[in-house]
C-alpha positions as CSV (number, residue, x, y, z in Angstrom):
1,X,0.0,0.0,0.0
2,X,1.2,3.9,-1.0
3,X,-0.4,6.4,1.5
4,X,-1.0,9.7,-0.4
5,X,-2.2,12.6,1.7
6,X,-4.0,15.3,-0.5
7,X,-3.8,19.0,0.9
8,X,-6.9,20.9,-0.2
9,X,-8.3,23.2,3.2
10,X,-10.8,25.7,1.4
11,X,-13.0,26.1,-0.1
12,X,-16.0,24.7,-0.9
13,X,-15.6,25.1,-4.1
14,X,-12.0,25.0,-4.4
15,X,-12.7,21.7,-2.5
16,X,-15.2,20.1,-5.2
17,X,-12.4,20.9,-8.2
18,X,-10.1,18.6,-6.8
19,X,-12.6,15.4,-6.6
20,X,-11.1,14.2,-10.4
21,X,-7.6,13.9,-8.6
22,X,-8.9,12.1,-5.6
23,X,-11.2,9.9,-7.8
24,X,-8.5,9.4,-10.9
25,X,-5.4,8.2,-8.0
26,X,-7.5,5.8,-6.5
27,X,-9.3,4.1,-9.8
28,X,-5.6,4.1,-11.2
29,X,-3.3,3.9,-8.6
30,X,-4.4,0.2,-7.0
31,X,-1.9,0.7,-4.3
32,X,-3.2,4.2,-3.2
33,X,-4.4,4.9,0.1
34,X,-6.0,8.2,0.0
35,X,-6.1,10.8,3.1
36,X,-7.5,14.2,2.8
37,X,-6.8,17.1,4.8
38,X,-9.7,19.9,5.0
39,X,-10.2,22.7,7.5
40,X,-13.1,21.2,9.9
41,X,-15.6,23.8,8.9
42,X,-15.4,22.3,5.0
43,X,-15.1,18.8,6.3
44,X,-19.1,18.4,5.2
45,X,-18.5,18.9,1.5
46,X,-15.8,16.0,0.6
47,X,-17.3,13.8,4.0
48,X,-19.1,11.0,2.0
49,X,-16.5,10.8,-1.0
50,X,-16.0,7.0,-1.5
51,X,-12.5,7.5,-3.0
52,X,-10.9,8.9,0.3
53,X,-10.1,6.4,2.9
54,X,-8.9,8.7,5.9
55,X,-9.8,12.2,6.4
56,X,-7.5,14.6,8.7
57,X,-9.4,17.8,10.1
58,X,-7.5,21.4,10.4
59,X,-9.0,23.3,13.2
60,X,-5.8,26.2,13.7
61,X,-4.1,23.6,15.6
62,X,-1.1,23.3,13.2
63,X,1.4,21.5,15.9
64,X,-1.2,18.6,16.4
65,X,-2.0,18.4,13.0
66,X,1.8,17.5,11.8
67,X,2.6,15.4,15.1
68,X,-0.6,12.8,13.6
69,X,0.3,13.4,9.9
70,X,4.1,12.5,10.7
71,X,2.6,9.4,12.7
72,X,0.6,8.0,9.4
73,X,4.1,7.4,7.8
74,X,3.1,8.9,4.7
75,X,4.9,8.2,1.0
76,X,3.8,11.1,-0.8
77,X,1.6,14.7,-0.2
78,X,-0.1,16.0,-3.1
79,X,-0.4,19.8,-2.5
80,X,-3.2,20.9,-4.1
81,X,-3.9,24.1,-1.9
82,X,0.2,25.7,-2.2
83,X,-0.5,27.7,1.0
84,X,2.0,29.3,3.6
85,X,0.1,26.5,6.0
86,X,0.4,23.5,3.4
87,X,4.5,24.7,3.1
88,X,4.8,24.2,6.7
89,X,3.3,21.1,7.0
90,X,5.3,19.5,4.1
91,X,8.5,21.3,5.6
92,X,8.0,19.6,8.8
93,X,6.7,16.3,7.5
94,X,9.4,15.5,5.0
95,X,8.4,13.3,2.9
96,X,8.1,13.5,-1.3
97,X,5.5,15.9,-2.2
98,X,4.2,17.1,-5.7
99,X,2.2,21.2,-5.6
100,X,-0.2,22.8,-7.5
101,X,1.1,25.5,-9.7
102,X,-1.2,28.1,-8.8
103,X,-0.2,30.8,-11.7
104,X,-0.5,33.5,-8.6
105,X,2.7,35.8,-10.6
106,X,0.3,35.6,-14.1
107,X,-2.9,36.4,-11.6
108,X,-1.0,39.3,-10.5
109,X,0.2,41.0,-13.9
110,X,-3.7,40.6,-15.6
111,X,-5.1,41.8,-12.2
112,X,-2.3,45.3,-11.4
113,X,-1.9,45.9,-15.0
114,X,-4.4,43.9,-17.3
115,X,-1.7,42.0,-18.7
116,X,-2.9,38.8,-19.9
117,X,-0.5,35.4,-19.8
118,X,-2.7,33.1,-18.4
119,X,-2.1,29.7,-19.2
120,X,-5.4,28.5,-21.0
121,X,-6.1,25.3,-18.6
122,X,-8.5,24.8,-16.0
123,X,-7.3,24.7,-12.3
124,X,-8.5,20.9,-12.5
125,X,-6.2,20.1,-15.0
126,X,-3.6,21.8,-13.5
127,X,-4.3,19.7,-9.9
128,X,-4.3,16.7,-12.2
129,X,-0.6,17.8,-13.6
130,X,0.4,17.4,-9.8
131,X,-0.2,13.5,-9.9
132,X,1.1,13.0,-13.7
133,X,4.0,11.1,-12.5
134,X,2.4,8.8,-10.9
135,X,1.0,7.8,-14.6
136,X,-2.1,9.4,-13.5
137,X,-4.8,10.5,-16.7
138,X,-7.7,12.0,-16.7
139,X,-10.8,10.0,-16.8
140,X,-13.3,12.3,-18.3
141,X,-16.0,12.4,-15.9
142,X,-15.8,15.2,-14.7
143,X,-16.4,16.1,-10.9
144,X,-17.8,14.5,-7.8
145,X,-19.9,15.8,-5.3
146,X,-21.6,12.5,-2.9
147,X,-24.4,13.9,-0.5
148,X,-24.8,11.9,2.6
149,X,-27.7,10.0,3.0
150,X,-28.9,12.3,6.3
151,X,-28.9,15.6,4.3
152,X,-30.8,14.7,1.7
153,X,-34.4,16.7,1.2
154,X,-37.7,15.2,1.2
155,X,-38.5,17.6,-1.5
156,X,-42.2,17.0,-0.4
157,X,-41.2,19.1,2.6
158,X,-40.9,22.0,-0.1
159,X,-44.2,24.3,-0.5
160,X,-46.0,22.5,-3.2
161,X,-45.6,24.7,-6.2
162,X,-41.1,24.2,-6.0
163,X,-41.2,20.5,-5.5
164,X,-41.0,19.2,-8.8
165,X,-39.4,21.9,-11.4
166,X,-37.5,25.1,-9.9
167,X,-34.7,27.2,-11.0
168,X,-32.3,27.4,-8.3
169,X,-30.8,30.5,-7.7
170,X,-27.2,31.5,-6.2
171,X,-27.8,34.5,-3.8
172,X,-24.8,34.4,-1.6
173,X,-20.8,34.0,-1.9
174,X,-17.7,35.2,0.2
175,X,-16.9,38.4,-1.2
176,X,-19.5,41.2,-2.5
177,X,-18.2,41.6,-5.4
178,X,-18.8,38.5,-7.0
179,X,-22.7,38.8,-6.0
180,X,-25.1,39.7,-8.4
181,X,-27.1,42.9,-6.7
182,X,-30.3,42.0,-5.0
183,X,-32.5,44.4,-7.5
184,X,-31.1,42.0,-10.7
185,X,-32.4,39.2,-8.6
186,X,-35.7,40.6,-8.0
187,X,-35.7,41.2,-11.8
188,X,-34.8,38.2,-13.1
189,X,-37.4,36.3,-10.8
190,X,-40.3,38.6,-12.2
191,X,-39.0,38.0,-15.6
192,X,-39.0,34.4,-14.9
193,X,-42.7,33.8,-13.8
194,X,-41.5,30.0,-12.7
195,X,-40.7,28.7,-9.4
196,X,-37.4,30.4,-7.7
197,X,-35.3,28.9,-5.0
198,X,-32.7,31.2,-3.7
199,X,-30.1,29.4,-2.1
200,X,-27.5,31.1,0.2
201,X,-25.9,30.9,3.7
202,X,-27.3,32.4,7.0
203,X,-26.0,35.9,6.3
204,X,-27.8,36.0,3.1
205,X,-31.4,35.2,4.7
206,X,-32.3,38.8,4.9
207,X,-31.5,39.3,1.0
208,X,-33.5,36.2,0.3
209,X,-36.4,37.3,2.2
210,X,-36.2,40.5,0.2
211,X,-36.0,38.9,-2.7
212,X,-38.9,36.9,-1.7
213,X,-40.9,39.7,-0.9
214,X,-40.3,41.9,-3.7
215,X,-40.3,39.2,-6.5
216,X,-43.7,37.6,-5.6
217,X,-45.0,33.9,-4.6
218,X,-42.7,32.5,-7.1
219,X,-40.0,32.8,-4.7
220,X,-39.0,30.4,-2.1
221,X,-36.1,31.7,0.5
222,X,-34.2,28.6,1.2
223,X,-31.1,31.0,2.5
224,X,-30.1,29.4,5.9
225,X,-32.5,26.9,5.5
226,X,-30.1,24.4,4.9
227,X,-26.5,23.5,5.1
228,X,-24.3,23.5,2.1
229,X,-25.2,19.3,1.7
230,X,-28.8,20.5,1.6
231,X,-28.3,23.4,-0.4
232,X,-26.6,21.2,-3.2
233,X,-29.2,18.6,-3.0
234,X,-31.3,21.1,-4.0
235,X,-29.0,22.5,-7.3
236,X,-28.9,18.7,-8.1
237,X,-32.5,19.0,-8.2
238,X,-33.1,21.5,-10.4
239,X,-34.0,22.2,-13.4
240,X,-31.6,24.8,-14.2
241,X,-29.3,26.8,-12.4
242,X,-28.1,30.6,-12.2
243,X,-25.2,31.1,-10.3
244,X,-22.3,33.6,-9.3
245,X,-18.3,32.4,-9.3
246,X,-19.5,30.5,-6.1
247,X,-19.2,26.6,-4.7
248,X,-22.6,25.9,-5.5
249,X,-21.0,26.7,-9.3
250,X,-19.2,23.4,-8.7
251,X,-21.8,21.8,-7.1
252,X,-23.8,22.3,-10.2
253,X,-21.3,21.2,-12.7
254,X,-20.7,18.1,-10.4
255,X,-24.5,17.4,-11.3
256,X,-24.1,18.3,-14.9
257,X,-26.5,20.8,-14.6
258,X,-27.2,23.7,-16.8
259,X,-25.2,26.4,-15.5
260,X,-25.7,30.3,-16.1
261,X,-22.7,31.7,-14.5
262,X,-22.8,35.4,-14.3
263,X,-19.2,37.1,-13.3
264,X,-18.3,39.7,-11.2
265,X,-15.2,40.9,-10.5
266,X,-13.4,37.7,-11.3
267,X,-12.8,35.7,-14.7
268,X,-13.1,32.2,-15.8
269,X,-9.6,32.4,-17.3
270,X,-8.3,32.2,-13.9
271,X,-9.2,28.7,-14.8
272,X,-12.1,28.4,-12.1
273,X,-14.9,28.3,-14.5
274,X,-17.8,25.4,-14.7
275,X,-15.5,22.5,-15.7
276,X,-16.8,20.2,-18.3
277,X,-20.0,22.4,-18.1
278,X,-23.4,20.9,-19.6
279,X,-23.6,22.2,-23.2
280,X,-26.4,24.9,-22.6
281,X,-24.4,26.2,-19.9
282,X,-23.6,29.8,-20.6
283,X,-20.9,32.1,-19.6
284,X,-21.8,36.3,-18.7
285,X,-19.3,38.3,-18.6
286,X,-18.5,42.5,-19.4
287,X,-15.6,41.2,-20.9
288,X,-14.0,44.9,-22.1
289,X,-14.2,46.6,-19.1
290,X,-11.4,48.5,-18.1
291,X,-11.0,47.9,-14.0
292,X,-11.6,43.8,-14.4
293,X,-10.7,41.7,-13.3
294,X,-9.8,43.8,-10.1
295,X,-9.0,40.8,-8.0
296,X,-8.2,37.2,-8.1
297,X,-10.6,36.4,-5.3
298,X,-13.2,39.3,-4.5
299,X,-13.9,42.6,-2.3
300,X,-16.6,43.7,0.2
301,X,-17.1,46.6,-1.9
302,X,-16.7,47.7,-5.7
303,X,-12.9,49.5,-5.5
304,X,-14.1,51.6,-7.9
305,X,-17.4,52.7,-6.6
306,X,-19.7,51.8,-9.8
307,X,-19.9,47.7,-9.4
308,X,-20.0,48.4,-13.4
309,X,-19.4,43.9,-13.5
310,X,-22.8,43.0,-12.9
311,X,-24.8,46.1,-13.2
312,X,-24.0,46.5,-16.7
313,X,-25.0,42.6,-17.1
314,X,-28.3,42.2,-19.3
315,X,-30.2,40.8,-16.8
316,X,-33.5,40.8,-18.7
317,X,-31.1,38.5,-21.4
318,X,-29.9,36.1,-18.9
319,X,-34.0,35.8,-17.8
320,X,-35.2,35.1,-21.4
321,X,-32.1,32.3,-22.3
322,X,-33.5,30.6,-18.6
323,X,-36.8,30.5,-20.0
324,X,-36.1,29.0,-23.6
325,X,-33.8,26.5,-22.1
326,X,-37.3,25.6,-19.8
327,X,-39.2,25.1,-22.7
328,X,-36.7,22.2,-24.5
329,X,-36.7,20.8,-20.5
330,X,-39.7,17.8,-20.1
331,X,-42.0,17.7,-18.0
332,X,-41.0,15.3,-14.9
333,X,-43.4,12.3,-14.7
């Protein structure tokens, strides 16, 4: 038996992207024993992954996390996350370990001076380069994302008009500047005229309910409702989703299902877009303007003051592409 440990602590969607590396290693890899290091609070999203045979929990306590990883007499660590944490474990650990190029100089030059060298691969690709000399290939199916069995929905606890065909509808994310404003939500769910869930976390329960409130009964706040388990459940559910450069992104594209991504201040050629998206996905971008991308993760506020990345968006466009891609989706039996 080889004992790989993967290093991926964050995010949940960062998390998700490296599941074809986890599932590739073990399906090819017969000797591989597979560990997984996660910070505790994103334990939930890679928990019921059959691939992973071990799973070691980061909660700040970096001296007891290396004294146990140094004890499982490890043979190699994939780094997949390339963090000032992830250095110090491999530092201290000592043993072989292959890392994730994570372009962060290229990042810099498009992000300070809109100077474009991006490498055109996805960041899954790129984790799969890490494990290439193991003879490692990609399989071509895409990403994983298991629910356990506990947080799946009784989607007849849903009020009656959302449990059988719903859009679902990204609400929340880290950073405020990858969030589509509440008033294009309202929009688009008037435009729509078809059952609405809004997912998000607990802090975006007050923009849901607004939402909600504004758009009319089509609307059903799930924000908070549910943990992020639930909350994918429910984008595995749907009939379509529209979604911000958030986990739930992932999530979706795990599910193959049909993805309108709308982007903020961030781009998919940072390689993080929907990866081996369904084919009616769509990308929406304001591809020419001058300030974007302004950062390779995200702000609380617009830099620049005018959040010109999704209010210029065509809302109203995004609406009506939703609603011909419902009419070519059958009716559930």
């Amino acid at each position: 038996m080889v004992k790989f440990l993967i290093i991926r602590l964050s995010s949940i969607g960062d998390i998700i992207l490296t599941t074809p590396v986890i599932r590739c290693l073990k399906n090819q890899f017969k000797e591989a024993e597979i560990h997984f290091l996660v910070k505790k609070q994103f334990f939930p999203v890679i928990s019921a992954n059959p691939y992973i045979d071990k799973f070691h929990c980061f909660d700040d306590n970096l001296s007891s996390l290396i004294k146990t990883i140094k004890e499982e007499n490890f043979d190699y660590i994939i780094d997949l996350h390339n963090n000032i944490r992830s250095f110090i474990i491999k530092s201290r650990v000592k043993v072989k370990s292959y890392s994730v190029d994570k372009i962060n100089f290229r990042k810099f030059l498009i992000v300070q001076f809109k100077l474009n060298i991006l490498p055109d691969i996805h960041i899954v690709d790129r984790y799969l380069e890490t494990v290439k000399f193991f003879g490692i290939q990609n399989d071509g199916k895409g990403l994983d994302y298991f629910i356990p069995k506990e947080d799946e929905i009784d989607l007849n606890s849903l009020p009656i008009e959302f449990r059988n065909r719903y859009i679902a509808i990204v609400t929340g994310g880290k950073h405020a500047t990858k969030q589509i404003p509440a008033e294009s939500l309202i929009l688009m769910c008037k435009l729509l005229d078809f059952p609405v869930i809004v997912l998000g976390g607990p802090d975006d329960h007050q923009t849901g309910k607004i939402i909600a409130e504004s758009a009319g009964g089509n609307v059903f706040n799930a924000c908070g409702k549910y943990n992020i388990n639930q909350s994918a459940y429910l984008v595995k559910h749907a009939l379509l989703l529209i979604t911000t450069d958030t986990g739930l992104m992932h999530a979706g594209s795990a599910f193959n299902k049909i993805i309108l991504s709308v982007w903020g201040n961030t781009i998919p050629e940072f390689g993080m877009s929907p990866y081996m998206p369904h084919p009616s996905s769509k990308i929406y971008e304001i591809k020419e303007l001058y300030c974007r991308p302004c950062s390779k993760i995200g702000y609380k506020k617009c830099p620049r003051g005018h959040f010109r990345c999704m209010k210029d968006q065509d809302f109203e466009n995004i609406a009506e592409t939703a609603i011909n891609l419902l009419r070519k989706t059958p009716e559930k039996k």
